[in-house]
C-alpha positions in Angstrom: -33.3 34.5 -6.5 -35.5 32.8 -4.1 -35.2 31.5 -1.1 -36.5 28.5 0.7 -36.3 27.8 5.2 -36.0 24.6 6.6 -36.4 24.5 10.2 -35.8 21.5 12.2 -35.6 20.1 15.7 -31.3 21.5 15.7 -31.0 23.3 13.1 -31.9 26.3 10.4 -31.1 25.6 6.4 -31.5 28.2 4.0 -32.2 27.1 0.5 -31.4 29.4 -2.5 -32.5 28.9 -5.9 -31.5 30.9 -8.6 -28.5 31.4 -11.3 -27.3 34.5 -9.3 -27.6 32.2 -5.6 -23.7 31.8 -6.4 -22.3 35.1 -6.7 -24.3 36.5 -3.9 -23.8 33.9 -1.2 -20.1 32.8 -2.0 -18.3 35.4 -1.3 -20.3 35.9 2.1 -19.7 32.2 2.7 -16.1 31.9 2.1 -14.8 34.4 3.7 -13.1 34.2 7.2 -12.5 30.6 7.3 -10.3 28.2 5.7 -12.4 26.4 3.4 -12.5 22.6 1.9 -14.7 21.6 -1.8 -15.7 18.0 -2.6 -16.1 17.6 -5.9 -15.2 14.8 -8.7 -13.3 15.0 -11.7 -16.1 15.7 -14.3 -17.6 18.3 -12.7 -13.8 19.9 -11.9 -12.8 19.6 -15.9 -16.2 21.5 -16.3 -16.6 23.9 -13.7 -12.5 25.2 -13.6 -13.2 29.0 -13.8 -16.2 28.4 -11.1 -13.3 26.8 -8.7 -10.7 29.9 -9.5 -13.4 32.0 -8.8 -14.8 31.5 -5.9 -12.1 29.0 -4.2 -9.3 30.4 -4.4 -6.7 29.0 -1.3 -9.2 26.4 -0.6 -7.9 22.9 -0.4 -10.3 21.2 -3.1 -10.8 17.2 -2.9 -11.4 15.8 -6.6 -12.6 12.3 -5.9 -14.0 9.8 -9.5 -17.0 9.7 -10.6 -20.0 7.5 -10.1 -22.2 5.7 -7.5 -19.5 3.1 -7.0 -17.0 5.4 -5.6 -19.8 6.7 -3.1 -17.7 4.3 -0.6 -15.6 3.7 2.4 -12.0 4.6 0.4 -13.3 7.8 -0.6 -15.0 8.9 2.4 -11.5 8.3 4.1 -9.0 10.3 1.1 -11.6 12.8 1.6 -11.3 13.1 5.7 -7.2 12.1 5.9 -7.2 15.4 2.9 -9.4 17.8 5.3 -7.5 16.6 8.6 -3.7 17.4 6.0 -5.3 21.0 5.5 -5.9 21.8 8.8 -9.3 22.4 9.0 -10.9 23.4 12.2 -14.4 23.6 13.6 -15.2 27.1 11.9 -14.5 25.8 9.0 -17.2 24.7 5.9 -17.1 21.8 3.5 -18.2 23.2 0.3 -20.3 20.2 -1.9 -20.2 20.3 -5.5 -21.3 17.7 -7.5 -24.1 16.0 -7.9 -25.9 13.1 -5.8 -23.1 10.9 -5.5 -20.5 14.6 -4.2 -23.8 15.6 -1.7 -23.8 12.4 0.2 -20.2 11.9 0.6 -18.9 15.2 1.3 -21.8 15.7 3.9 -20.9 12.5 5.4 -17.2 14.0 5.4 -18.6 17.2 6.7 -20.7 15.6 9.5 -17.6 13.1 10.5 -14.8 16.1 10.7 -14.5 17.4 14.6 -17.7 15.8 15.1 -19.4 18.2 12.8 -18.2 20.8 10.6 -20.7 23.5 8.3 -21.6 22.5 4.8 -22.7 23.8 2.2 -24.6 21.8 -0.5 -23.8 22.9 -4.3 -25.8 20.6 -6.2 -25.0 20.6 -10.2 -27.4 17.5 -11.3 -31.1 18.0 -11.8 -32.1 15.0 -9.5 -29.3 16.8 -6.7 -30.9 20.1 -7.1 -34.7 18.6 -6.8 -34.1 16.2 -4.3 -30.9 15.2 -2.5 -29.0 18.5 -1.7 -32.2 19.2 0.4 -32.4 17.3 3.9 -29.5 16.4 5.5 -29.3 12.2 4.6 -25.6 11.6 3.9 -24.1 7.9 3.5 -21.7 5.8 1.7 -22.5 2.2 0.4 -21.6 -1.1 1.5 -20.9 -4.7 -0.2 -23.5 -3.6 -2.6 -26.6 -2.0 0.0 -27.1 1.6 -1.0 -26.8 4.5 1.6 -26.4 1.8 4.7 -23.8 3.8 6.2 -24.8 7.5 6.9 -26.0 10.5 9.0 -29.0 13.2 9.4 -26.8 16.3 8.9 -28.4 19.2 7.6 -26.4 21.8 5.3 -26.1 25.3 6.6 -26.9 26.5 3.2 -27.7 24.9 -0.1 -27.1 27.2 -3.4 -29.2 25.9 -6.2 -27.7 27.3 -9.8 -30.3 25.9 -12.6 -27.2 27.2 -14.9 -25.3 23.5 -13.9 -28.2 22.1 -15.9 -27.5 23.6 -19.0 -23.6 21.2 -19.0 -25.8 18.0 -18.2 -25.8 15.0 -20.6 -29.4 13.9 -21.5 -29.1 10.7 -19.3 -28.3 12.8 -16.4 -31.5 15.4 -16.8 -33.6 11.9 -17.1 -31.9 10.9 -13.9 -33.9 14.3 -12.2 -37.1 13.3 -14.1 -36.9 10.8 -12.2 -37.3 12.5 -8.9 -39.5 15.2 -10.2 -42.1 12.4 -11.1 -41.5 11.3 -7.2 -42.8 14.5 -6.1 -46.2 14.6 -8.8 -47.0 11.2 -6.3 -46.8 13.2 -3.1 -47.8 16.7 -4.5 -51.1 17.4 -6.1 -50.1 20.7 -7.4 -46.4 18.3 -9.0 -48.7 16.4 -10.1 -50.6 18.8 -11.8 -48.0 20.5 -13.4 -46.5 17.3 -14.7 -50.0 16.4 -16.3 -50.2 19.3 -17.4 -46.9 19.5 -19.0 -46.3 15.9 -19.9 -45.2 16.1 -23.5 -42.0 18.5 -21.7 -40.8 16.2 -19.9 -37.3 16.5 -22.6 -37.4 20.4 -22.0 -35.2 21.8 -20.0 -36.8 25.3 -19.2 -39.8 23.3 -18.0 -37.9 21.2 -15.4 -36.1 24.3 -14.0 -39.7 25.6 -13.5 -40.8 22.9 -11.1 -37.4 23.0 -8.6 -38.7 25.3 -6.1 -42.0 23.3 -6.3 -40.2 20.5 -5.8 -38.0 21.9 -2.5 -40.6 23.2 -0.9 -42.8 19.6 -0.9 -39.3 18.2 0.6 -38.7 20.9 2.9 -42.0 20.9 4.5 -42.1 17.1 5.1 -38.4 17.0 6.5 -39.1 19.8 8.8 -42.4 17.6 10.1 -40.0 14.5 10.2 -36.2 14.7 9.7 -35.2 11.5 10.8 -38.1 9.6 8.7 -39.9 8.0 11.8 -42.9 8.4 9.6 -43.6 11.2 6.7 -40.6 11.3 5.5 -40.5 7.5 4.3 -43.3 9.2 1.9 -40.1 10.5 -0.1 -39.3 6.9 -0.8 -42.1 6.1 -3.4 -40.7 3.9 -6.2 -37.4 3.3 -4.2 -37.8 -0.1 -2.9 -37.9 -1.7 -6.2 -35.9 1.0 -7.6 -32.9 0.6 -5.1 -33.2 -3.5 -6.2 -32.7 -2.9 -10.0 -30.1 0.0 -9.6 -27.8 -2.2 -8.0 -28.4 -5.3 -10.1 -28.7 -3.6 -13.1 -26.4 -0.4 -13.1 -28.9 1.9 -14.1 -29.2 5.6 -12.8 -31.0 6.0 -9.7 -33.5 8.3 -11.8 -34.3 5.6 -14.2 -34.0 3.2 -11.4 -37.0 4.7 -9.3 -39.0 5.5 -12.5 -38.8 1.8 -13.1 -39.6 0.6 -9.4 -42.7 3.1 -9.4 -44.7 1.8 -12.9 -44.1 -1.6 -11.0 -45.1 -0.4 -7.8 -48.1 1.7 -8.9 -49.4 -1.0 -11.0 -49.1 -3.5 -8.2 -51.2 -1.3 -5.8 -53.6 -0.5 -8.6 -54.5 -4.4 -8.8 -54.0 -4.8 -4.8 -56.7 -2.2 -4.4 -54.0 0.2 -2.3 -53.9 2.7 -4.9 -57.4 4.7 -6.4 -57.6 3.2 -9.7 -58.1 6.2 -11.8 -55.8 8.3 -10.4 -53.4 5.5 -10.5 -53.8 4.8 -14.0 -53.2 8.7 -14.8 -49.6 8.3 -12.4 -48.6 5.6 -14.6 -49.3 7.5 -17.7 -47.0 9.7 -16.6 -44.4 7.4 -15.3 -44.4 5.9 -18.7 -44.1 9.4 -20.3 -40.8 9.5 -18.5 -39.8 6.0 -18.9 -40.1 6.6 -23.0 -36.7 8.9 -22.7 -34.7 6.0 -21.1 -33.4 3.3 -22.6 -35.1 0.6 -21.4 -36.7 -1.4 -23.1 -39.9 -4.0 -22.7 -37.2 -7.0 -22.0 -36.4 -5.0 -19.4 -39.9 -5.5 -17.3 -39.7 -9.3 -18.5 -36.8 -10.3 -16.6 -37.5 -8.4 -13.8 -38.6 -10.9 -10.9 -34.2 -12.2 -10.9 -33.0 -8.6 -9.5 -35.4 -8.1 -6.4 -33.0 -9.9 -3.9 -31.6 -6.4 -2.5 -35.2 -5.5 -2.1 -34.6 -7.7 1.7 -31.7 -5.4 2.3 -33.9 -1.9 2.0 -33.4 0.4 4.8 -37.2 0.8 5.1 -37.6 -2.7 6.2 -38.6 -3.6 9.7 -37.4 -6.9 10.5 -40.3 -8.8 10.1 -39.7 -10.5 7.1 -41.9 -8.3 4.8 -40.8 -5.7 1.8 -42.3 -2.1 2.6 -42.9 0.4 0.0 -44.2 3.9 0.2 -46.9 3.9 -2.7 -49.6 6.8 -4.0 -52.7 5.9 -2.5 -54.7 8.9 -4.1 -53.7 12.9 -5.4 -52.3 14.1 -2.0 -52.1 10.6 -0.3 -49.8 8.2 0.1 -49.5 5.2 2.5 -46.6 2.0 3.5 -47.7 -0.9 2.1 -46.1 -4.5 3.3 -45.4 -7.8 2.1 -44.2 -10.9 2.5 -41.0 -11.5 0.1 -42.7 -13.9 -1.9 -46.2 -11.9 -2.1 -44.0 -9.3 -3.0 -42.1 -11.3 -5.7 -45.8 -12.3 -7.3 -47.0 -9.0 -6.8 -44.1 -7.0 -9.3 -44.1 -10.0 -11.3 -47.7 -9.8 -12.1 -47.5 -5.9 -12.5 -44.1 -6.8 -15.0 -46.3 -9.2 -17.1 -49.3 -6.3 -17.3 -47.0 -3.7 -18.5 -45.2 -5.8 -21.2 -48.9 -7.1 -22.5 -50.1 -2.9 -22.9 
């Protein structure tokens, strides 16, 4: 097992990665307190041993499934369930679940009293890479992604690559997703995904590149938790990305794959990203894309779904679209436009791909 600290301005998380991270930090973490689990239905019908095991007498809160029940209905079962158990301010909210399970039940856990311990348990590979790790919790609303939320750090998150092993194949391409993310910021991701790009499909490989992963995220979060400025680094290909997942209904992995060809591509020809190591990002980003199923129609239509693009949380109320984009191995810069320049700009990158 390793371990992982992220220090910030209020608080200390320890990261834990490894399959035996659960036996040896539940019991310690469970004990003393009344405890509360978040978790939704597919990962309960899964997981039902793991839940008698280490929960028993814990009030557990099995919300549906799915980015549309990240919202304001289930964020309030979940509290009206934790303030019917009798939770009090020693108590944790135990997260288990995947992307959808972190953000909620951190929200839940950062609403309770004002602030009640968490503990993240993610089961997904994008949850276990990415979102467990940082403290962002939020619901959605009328259709804006993550609109309504907090910076609440987890006290501990337990990282079990064994979750991985359950996941369908759309879900582990949801993670690649993220994992590509990080080769744009890292140059040691990056050369490990170069390195490894016909693996992309194996599983062993992925697990290798969590703690990779965690520690890029961990370092930038502790530099800037409440994404003033570094942290909006963590955002590559989620401008465009965000747009399509909610117009299309795709994953968020596939979502941000998509938004960062486009992206890329666009900086490539704008002169904001180095040429030839743009042009080996996007070989890789394509790598990824070719274990999703979307196809080249897919980049043709593009320029109707950009509309939520206004709506991004990275916006700063001037009008223009901001994107995070790879500038160069190691660097990475915010680059603005006008809606319409912006429009042009993914179009023409759209029209590039589908002619290659």
């Amino acid at each position: 097992m390793e371990w992982i600290t992220l220090k910030t301005f209020s608080t200390e998380s320890k990261i834990y990665v490894g399959d035996d991270a659960l036996a040896s930090r539940l019991p310690v973490l469970t004990a003393g307190q009344k405890n509360f689990v978040v978790t939704d239905e597919n990962v309960y019908a899964l997981y039902s041993d793991f839940f008698k095991e280490y929960f028993q007498g814990a009030e557990i809160c099995v919300i549906q499934a799915g980015e549309e029940y990240k919202n304001f209905q289930s964020l309030y079962r979940i509290l009206e369930k934790m303030t019917g158990a009798g939770l009090h301010r020693t108590s944790k909210l135990f997260a288990v679940g995947g992307g959808v399970i972190g953000d909620i039940g951190g929200l839940a856990a950062a609403l309770y009293m004002r602030g009640i311990s968490c503990v993240q348990i993610p089961t997904t590979l994008l949850s276990q890479v990415d979102s467990s790790v940082g403290g962002k919790t939020a619901v959605d609303v009328s259709g804006v992604k993550n609109v309504v939320g907090a910076f609440y750090q987890p006290c501990e998150v337990l990282v079990a690559p064994t979750f991985l092993k359950t996941l369908p194949n759309r879900e582990l391409k949801c993670g690649v997703g993220e994992i590509v993310k990080y080769a744009a910021l890292s140059g040691k991701i990056f050369d490990l995904l170069e390195k490894g790009i016909g693996r992309l499909n194996d599983l062993e490989f992925l697990t290798s590149l969590i703690v990779a992963c965690i520690e890029h995220k961990a370092r930038v979060v502790e530099r800037d938790e409440k994404e003033a400025n570094e942290r909006r680094s963590l955002n590559v290909g989620h401008t465009t990305g965000h747009a399509l997942e909610l117009a299309r209904g795709w994953s968020h992995g596939e979502s941000v794959l998509f938004g960062m060809l486009l992206e890329t591509e666009a900086a490539i020809a704008a002169g904001v990203c180095e040429e030839a190591y743009g042009n080996r990002l996007v070989r890789i980003v394509r790598e990824a894309l070719r274990m999703t199923p979307i196809t080249e129609a897919d980049f043709s239509s593009v320029e109707n779904d950009l509309k939520a693009a206004k709506s991004d949380k990275k916006n700063t109320g001037d009008g223009k679209i901001q994107m995070a984009v790879a500038k160069d191995k190691n660097e990475w810069t915010m680059w603005a436009l006008p809606f319409a320049e912006y429009c042009d700009a993914i179009r023409n990158a759209a029209k590039k791909i589908v002619r290659e």
